[in-house]
Structure formats: structure tokens, C-alpha cells
KOLDREN-198100 format. One record per residue (C-alpha): residue number from 1; residue in three letters; chain; z, y, x. Coordinates in steps of 0.2 Angstrom, whole numbers, plus 5000, padded with zeros to 4 digits. Example, Ala and Ser with C-alpha at 12.3 -4.5 7.8 and 13.67 -1.06 7.14 Angstrom:
BEGIN
+-----+-----+----+------+-------+------+
!   i !  aa ! ch !   up ! north ! east !
+-----+-----+----+------+-------+------+
!   1 ! ALA !  A ! 5039 !  4978 ! 5062 !
!   2 ! SER !  A ! 5036 !  4995 ! 5068 !
+-----+-----+----+------+-------+------+
This chain:
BEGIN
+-----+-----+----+------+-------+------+
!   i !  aa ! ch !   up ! north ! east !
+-----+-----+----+------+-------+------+
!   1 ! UNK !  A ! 5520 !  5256 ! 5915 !
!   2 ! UNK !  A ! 5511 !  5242 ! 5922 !
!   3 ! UNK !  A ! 5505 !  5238 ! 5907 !
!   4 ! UNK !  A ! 5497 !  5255 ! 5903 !
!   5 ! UNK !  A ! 5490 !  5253 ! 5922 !
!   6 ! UNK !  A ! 5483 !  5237 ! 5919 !
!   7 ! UNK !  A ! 5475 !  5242 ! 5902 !
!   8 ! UNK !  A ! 5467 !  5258 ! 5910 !
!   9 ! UNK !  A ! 5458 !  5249 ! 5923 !
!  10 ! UNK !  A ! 5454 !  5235 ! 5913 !
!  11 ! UNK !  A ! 5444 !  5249 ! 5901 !
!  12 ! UNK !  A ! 5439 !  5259 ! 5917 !
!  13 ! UNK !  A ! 5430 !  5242 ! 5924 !
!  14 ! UNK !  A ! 5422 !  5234 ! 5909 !
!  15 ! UNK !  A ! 5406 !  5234 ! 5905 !
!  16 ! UNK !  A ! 5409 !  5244 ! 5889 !
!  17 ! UNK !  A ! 5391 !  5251 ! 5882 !
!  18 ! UNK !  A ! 5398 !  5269 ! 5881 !
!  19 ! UNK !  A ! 5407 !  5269 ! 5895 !
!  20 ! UNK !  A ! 5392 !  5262 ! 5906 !
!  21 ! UNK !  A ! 5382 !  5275 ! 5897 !
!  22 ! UNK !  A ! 5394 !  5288 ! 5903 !
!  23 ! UNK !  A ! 5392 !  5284 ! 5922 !
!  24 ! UNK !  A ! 5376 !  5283 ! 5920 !
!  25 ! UNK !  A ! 5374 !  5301 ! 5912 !
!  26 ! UNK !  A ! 5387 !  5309 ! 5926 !
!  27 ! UNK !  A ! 5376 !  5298 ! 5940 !
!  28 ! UNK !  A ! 5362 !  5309 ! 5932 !
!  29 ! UNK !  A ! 5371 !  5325 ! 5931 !
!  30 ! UNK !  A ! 5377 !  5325 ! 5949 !
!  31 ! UNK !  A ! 5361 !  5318 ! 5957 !
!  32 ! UNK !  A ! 5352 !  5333 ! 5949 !
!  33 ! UNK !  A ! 5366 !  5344 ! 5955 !
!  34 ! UNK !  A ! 5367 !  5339 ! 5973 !
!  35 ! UNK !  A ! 5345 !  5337 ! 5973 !
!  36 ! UNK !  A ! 5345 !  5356 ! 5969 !
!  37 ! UNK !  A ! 5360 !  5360 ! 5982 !
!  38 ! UNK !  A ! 5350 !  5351 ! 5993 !
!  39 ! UNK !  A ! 5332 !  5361 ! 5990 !
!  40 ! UNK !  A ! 5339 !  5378 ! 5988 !
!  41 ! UNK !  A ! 5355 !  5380 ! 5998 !
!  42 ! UNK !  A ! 5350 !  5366 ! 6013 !
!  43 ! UNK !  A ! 5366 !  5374 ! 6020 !
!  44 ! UNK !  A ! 5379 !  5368 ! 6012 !
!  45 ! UNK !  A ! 5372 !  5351 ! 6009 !
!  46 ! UNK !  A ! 5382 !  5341 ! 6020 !
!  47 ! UNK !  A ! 5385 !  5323 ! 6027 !
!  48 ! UNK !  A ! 5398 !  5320 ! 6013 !
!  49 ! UNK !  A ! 5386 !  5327 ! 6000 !
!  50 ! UNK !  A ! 5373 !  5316 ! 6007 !
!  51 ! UNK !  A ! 5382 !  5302 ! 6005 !
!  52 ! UNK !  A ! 5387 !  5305 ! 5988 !
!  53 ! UNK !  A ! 5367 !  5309 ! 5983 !
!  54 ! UNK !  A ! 5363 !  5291 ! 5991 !
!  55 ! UNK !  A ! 5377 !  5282 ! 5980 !
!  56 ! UNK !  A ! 5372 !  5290 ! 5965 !
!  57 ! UNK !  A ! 5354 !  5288 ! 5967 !
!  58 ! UNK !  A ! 5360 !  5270 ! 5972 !
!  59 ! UNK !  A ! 5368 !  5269 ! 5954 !
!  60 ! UNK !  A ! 5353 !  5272 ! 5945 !
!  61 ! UNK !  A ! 5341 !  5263 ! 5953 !
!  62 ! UNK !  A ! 5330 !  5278 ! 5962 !
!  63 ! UNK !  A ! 5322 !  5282 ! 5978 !
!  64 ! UNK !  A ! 5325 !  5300 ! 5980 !
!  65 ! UNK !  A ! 5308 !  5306 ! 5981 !
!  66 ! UNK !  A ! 5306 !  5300 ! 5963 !
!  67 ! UNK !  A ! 5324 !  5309 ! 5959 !
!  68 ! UNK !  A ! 5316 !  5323 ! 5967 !
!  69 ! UNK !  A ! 5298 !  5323 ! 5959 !
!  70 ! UNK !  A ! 5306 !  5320 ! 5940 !
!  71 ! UNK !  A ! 5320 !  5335 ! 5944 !
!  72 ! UNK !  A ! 5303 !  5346 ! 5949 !
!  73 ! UNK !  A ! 5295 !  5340 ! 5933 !
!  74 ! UNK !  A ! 5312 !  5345 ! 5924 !
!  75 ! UNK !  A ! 5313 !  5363 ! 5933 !
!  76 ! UNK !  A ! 5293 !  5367 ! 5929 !
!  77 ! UNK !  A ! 5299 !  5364 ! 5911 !
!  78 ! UNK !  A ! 5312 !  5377 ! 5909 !
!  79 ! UNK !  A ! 5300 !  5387 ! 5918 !
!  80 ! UNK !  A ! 5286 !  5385 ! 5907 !
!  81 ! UNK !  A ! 5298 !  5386 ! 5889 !
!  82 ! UNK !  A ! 5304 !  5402 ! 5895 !
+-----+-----+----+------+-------+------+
């Protein structure tokens, strides 16, 4: 068992391209999710929430004004295919 443990974080940790990649796209997925929690439902935006929005903006290298600014640009798009 401690083998299996051991080889399950040694994958988890490594700088594997397509697990990196993977972060990277659940970073952007969440960010997104809690920037639009944030803007529509300020309410349930919390200090836990907040926290975890600083983290993953954190992760991927962005202010949150620019997070917020590309996330518009990506919501007027929809918009404007729809």
C-alpha cells in the first residue's frame, strides 16, 4: 500500500506536461466560475471563496482585473454568437 501511495503522489507532484496542463485548465475553469459568482451572486461570494479565486489566479499568473476583463470579453461572445 505504501508503494501505490508513494507512486500516486510521486505522479500527483511531477511536472508531467499533461497533468500540469490539467491544473492549469481546472485553474481556468474555477477562476471563471468563482469571477462569475462573484459578479452575479456577490452574496454567496465568501471569504473562503475569495481565497480560493486569489490562489487560482495565483496559479495562472493573473491580476484579477485582467481575469475579470478576459471573462467579459468571453461572455460578450456567447452573447454576440447567439
Amino acid at each position: 500500500m505504501d508503494d501505490i501511495s508513494s507512486f500516486i503522489l510521486e505522479n500527483f507532484y511531477s511536472d508531467d506536461r499533461r497533468l500540469v496542463q490539467d491544473k492549469r485548465v481546472s485553474a481556468i475553469v474555477g477562476a471563471c466560475y468563482l469571477l462569475n459568482l462573484k459578479k452575479f451572486h456577490p452574496e454567496l461570494f465568501g471569504d473562503r471563496d475569495a481565497r480560493m479565486l486569489a490562489r487560482l489566479l495565483s496559479e495562472l499568473g493573473l491580476q484579477e482585473e485582467t481575469a475579470s476583463v478576459l471573462l467579459e470579453e468571453i461572455n460578450r461572445g456567447w452573447k454576440d454568437s447567439g
